[in-house]
N, C-alpha and C positions, 0 to 999 in steps of 0.2 A: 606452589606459590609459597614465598617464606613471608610468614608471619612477623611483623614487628611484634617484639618481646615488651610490651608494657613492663617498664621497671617499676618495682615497688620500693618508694623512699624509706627508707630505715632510717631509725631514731639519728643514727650518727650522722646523717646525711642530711636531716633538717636543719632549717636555722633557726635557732633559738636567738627569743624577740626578747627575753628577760633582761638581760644584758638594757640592752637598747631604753627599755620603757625604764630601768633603772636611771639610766640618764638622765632621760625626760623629765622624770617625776623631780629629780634633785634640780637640773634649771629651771622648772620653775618654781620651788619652792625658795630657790636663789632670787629672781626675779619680784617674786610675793615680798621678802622679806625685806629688799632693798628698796623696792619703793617706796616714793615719799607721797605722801598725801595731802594734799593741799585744800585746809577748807577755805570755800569760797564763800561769798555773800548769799548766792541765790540768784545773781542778775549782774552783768557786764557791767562795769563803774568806768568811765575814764575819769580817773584822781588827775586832781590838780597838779601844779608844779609846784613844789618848795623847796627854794636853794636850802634853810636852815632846818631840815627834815633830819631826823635822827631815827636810828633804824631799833623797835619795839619789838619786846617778844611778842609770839604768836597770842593773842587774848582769847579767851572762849566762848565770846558773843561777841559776833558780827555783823552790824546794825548798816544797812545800807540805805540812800539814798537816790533812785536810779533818778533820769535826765528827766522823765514822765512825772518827776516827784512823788513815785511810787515806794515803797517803805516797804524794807525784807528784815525780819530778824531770822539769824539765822537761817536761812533758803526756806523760807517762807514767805507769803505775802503779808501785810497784819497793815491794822491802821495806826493814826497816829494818835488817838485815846488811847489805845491798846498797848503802847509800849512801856509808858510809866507803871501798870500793873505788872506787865509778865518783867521788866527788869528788877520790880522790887522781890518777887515770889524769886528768880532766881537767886537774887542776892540771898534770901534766907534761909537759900540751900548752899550758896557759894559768898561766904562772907567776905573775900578776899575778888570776888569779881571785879573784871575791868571789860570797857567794851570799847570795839575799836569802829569809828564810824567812816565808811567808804560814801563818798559825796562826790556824784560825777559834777563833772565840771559844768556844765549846761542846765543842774539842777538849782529850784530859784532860793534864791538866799533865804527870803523869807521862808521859806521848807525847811532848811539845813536850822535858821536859827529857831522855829518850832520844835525840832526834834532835837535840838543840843537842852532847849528847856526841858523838856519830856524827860532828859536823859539827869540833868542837877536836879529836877525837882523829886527821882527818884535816888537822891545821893550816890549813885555810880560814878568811879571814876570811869574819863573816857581822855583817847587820841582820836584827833582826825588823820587819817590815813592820806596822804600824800605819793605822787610819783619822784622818784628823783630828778633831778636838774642835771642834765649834759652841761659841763662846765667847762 
């Protein structure tokens, strides 16, 4: 009876995977570096509509107002005593602070103009955050 000859793979005859994981590793560090990051409120806002809205650099607190009249600094939940302290301790670390407030549409006015108080009585400047208008 003839024996099948188990071949034994030599070096030269392997595939070398270094090549390949080479690749790999540089798309995704391509991927890593070209993404953008987008901070968000903490909670879904549908903003208003303003034709006269003018487009703001990014701010670095994001004070939101959800439809529940639920209150997010920053992707947190917090109350609304609450905000006048933490935006002034910010401000004393960030003197150049601004805060941009996201106020869904279905949220009650008397809320939004609570929390724009909250917001002067801690002298921070602020923008209401608006959707654009299909014109």
């Amino acid at each position: 009876m003839r024996r099948a000859r188990i071949a034994e793979i030599t070096e030269e005859e392997a595939v070398n995977l270094t090549p390949m994981l080479d690749v790999v590793f540089i798309l995704l560090i391509f991927f890593i570096v070209t993404s953008s990051f987008v901070r968000e409120a903490g909670i879904e806002v549908e903003r208003p509509v303003a034709v006269t809205a003018e487009q703001q650099a990014q701010s670095p607190v994001l004070l939101a107002l959800s439809a529940e009249n639920e209150i997010w600094l920053d992707q947190r939940s917090t109350d609304l005593r609450m905000i006048r302290p933490e935006l002034e301790q910010l401000k004393s670390q960030q003197p150049d602070l601004r805060v941009v407030v996201q106020a869904d549409v279905q949220a009650r006015t008397g809320a939004l103009v609570q929390l724009l108080d909250q917001i002067r009585l801690a002298e921070v400047p602020y923008v209401v955050a608006t959707a654009e208008a299909a014109l």
